[in-house]
PLY file of the C-alpha trace (Angstrom):
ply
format ascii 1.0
element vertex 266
property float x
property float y
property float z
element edge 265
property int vertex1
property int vertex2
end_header
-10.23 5.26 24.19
-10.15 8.94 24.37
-7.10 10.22 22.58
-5.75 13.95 22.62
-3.17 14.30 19.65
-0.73 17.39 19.27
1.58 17.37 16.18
-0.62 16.26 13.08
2.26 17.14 11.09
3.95 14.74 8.27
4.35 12.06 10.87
1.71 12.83 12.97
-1.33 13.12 10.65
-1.26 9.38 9.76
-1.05 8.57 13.04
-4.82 10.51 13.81
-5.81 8.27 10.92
-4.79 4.97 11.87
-5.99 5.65 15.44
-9.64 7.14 14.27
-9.61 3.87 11.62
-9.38 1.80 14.92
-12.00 3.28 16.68
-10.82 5.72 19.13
-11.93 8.92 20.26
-9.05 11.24 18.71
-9.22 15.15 19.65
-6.40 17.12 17.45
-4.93 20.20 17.47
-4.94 21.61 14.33
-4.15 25.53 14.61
-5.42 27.00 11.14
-9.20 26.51 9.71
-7.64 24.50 7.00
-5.64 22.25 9.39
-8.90 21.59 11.09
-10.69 20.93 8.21
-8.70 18.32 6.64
-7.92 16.47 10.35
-11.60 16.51 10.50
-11.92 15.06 7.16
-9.56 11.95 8.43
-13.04 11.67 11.30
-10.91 13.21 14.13
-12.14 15.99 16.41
-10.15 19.32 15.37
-9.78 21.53 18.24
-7.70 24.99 18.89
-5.36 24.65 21.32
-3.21 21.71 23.10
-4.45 22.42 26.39
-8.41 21.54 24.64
-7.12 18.49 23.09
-5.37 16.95 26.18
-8.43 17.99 28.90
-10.34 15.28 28.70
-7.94 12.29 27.46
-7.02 9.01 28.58
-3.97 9.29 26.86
-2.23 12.15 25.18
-0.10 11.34 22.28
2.65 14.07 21.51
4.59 14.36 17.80
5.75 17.62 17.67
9.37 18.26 15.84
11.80 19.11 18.60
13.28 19.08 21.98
12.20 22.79 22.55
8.61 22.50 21.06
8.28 19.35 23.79
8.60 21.73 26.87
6.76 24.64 25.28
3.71 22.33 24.90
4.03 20.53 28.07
5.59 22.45 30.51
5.17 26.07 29.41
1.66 25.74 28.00
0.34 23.67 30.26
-0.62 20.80 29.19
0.41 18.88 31.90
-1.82 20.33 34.66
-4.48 20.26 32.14
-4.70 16.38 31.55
-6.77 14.51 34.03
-5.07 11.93 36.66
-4.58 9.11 36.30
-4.36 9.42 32.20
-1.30 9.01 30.48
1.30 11.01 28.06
3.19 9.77 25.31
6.26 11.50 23.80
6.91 10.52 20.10
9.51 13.32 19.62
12.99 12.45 20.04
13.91 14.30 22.87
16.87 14.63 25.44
16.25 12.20 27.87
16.48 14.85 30.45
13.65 16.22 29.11
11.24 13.36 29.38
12.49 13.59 33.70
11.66 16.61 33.57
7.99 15.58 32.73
8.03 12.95 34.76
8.56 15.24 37.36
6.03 17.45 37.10
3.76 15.18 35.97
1.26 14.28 39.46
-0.93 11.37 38.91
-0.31 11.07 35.33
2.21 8.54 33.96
5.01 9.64 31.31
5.92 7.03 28.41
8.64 7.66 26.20
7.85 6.01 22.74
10.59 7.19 19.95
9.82 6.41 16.73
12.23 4.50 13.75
10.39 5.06 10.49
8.81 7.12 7.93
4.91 7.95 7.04
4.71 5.25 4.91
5.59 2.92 7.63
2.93 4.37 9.80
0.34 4.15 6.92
1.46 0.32 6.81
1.26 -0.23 10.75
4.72 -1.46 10.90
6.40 1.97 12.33
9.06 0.79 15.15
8.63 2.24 18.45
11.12 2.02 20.97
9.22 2.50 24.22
10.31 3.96 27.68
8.26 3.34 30.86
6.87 1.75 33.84
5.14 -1.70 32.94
1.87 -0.41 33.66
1.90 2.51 31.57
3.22 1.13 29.16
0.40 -1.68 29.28
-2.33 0.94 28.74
-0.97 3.10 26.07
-0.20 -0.03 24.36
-3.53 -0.37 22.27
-2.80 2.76 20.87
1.01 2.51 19.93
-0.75 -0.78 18.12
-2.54 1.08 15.70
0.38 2.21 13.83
3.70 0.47 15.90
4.95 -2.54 15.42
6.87 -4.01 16.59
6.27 -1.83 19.67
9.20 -2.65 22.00
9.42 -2.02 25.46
13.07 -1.16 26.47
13.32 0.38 29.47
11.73 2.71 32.59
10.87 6.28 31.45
13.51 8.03 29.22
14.82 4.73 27.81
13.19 4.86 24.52
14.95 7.93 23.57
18.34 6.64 24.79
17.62 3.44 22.34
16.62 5.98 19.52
19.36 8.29 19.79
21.87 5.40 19.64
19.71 4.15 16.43
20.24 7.53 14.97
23.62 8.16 15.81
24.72 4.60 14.16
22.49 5.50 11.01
24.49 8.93 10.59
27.07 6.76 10.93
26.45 4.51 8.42
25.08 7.06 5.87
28.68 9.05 6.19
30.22 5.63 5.29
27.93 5.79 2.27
28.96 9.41 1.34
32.50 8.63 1.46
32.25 5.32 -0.42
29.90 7.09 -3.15
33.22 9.39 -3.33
35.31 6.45 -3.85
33.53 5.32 -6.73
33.47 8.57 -8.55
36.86 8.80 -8.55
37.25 5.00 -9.72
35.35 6.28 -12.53
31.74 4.28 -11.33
28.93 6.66 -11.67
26.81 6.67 -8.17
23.47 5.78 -9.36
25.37 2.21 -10.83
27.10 2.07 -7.73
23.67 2.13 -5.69
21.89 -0.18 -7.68
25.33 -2.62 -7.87
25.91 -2.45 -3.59
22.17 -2.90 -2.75
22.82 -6.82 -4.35
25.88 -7.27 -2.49
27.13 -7.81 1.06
27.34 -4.18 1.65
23.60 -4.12 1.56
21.33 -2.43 4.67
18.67 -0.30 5.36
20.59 2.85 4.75
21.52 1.72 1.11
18.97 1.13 0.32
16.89 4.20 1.23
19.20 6.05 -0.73
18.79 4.11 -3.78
15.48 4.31 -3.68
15.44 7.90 -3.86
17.95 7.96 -6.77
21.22 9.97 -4.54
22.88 10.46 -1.38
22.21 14.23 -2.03
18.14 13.69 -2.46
17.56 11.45 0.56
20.10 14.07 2.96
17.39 16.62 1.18
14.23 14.65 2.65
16.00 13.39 6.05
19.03 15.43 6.61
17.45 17.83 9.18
15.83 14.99 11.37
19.15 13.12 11.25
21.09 16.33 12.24
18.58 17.29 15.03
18.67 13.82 16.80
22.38 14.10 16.51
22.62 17.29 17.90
21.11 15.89 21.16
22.86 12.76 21.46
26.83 14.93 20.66
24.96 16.83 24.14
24.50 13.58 25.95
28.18 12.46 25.14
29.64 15.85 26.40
27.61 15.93 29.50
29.23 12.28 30.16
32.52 13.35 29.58
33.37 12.00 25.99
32.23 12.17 22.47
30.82 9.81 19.92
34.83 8.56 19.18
34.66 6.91 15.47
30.91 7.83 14.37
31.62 11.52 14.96
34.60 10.63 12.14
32.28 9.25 9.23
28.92 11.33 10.81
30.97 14.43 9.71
31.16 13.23 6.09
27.33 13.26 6.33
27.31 16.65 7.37
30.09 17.87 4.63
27.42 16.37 2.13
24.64 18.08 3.35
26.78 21.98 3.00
27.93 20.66 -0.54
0 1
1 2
2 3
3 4
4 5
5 6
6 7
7 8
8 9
9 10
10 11
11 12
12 13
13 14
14 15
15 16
16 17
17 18
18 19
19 20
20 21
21 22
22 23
23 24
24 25
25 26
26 27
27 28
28 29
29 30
30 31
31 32
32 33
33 34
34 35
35 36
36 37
37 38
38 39
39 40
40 41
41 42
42 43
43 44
44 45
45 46
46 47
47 48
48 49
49 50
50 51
51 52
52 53
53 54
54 55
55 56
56 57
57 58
58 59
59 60
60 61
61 62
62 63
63 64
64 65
65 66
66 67
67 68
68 69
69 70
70 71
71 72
72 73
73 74
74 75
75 76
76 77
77 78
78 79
79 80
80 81
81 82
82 83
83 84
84 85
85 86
86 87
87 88
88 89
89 90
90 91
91 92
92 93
93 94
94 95
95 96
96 97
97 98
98 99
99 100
100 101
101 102
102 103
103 104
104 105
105 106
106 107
107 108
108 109
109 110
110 111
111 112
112 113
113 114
114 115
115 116
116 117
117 118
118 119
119 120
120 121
121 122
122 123
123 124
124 125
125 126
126 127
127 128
128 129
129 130
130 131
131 132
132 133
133 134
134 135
135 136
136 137
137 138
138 139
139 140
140 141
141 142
142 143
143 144
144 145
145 146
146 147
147 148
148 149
149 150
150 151
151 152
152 153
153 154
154 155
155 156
156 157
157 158
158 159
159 160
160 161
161 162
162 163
163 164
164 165
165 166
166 167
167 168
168 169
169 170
170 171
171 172
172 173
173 174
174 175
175 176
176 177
177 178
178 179
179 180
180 181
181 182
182 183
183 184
184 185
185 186
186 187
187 188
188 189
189 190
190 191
191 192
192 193
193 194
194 195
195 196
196 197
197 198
198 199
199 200
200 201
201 202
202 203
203 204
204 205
205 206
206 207
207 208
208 209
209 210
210 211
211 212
212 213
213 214
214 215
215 216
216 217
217 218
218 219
219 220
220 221
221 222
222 223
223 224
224 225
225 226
226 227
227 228
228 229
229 230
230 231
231 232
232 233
233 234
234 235
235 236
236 237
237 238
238 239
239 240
240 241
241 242
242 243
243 244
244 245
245 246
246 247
247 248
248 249
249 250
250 251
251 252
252 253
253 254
254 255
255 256
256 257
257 258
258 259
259 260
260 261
261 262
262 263
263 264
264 265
C-alpha cells in the first residue's frame, strides 16, 4: 500500500519503520537534509513537504504533536485537496474532536479515521501500541492493515471523532490517577517512607496499575512528569475544553489532576 507519513517525530519515526518492515510504500516528510537522511536510512521515501508525501497515497497517516499543527497541515496547507479520492486519512494526534469534523467536512471523496494512540515508542517498536479508532466501518476496514503494523489491539470504537473522545477520557483518568500517586508519594514522606521504597513496596500490592508502575520504572514521580508531563497536560487541556463547552467540568479528577500539575511547577 502506498503510505504518505507526516510527523516522523519520537512517535512517529517507528511507526515509518514498522510500516516499511511490512512492506509498504511509505513517503515521509522529513523537513531538514538530516531528517531525510536518516528516514531514508529506515528504507522510507524522504520527501519535502506534506502536500508531496500525501499526493499520491492510499492512505495518509498523520502524527504530528498538537491540535493546532493538525489544521495547519490539513486544512491550511493543503493537504486535504492534495490527496487523491477515494484514499484515506488517519489522525494519530490527539485532537479536539471538533477538529477531526472539521476534516471530515472538508474532506470530498476521501474518508477521515480517527485512530488515537495509548502508548509509548517502545510499544510501537513491539507492535502492541493501543489504538483507539474512530470511523465508518469501511474506512476503518482499509486503513486497518496499516494500524496492524504497529497497533494492537486496534479497537474500533466509534464513527469518526470517537477515538479521540475514548483517548481523552483515557488521559484524563491517567492524570487522574498519577495526581493520586503524587499525593500518596507525599503521604509517605511525611510518614517517614522514602518514595523510591514506597514505589518498589506499592507496585507488589493491591494498589498496583499501569501508572505505578511507569513511575517506578523511571525511578520518581518527578522524572516520569519530566518525560510525559507535557503530553499529559496537552490532552488535558483539550478535554477541560470539551467539559466547558458541555456545561460542566471534570468534577473529582480536576481535584487530584491538579496535584499532578502542582508537581510538575515544583
Amino acid at each position: 500500500m502506498r503510505v504518505g507519513f507526516i510527523g516522523a517525530g519520537r512517535m512517529g519515526r517507528p511507526m515509518v519503520s514498522r510500516l516499511v518492515t511490512a512492506g509498504h510504500d511509505v513517503q515521509v516528510l522529513g523537513r531538514t537534509a538530516e531528517k531525510r537522511s536518516d528516514l531514508e536510512r529506515l528504507g522510507a521515501e524522504a520527501v519535502r513537504g506534506a502536500v508531496e508525501a500525501g499526493a499520491q497515497a492510499d492512505v495518509v497517516v498523520l502524527c504530528v504533536f498538537s491540535d493546532e499543527q493538525v489544521q495547519q497541515v490539513c486544512l491550511r496547507g493543503g493537504l486535504l485537496s492534495a490527496m487523491p479520492p477515494g484514499s484515506a486519512l488517519v489522525v494519530h494526534t490527539t485532537a479536539s474532536p471538533k477538529t477531526i469534523d472539521a476534516l471530515a467536512a472538508r474532506a470530498d471523496g476521501i474518508a477521515v479515521v480517527d485512530a488515537a494512540v495509548s502508548g509509548g515508542p517502545h510499544d510501537i517498536a513491539a507492535g502492541r501500541l493501543t489504538l483507539f479508532v474512530g470511523g465508518a466501518d469501511d474506512a476503518v476496514q482499509r486503513v486497518r492493515p496499516v494500524l496492524r503494523c504497529y497497533g494492537d489491539p486496534v479497537l474500533h470504537v466509534g464513527p469518526t471523532g470517537a477515538g479521540q473522545k475514548v483517548k481523552l477520557v483515557n488521559n484524563a483518568l491517567f492524570a487522574g490517577q498519577l495526581g493520586l500517586l503524587v499525593e500518596s508519594i507525599r503521604l509517605g514522606a511525611r510518614l517517614g517512607v522514602p518514595e523510591s521504597t514506597l514505589l518498589s513496596a506499592l507496585v507488589q500490592g493491591s494498589a498496583s496499575g499501569r501508572v505505578l508502575s511507569l513511575v517506578a520504572a523511571g525511578g520518581s514521580v518527578a522524572s516520569f512528569i519530566e518525560v510525559a508531563g507535557e503530553f499529559v497536560a496537552k490532552d488535558v487541556a483539550v478535554v477541560r475544553g470539551m467539559a466547558e463547552e458541555l456545561g460542566g467540568d471534570l468534577g473529582a479528577l480536576d481535584d487530584v489532576i491538579n496535584a499532578t500539575g502542582a508537581a510538575e511547577r515544583a
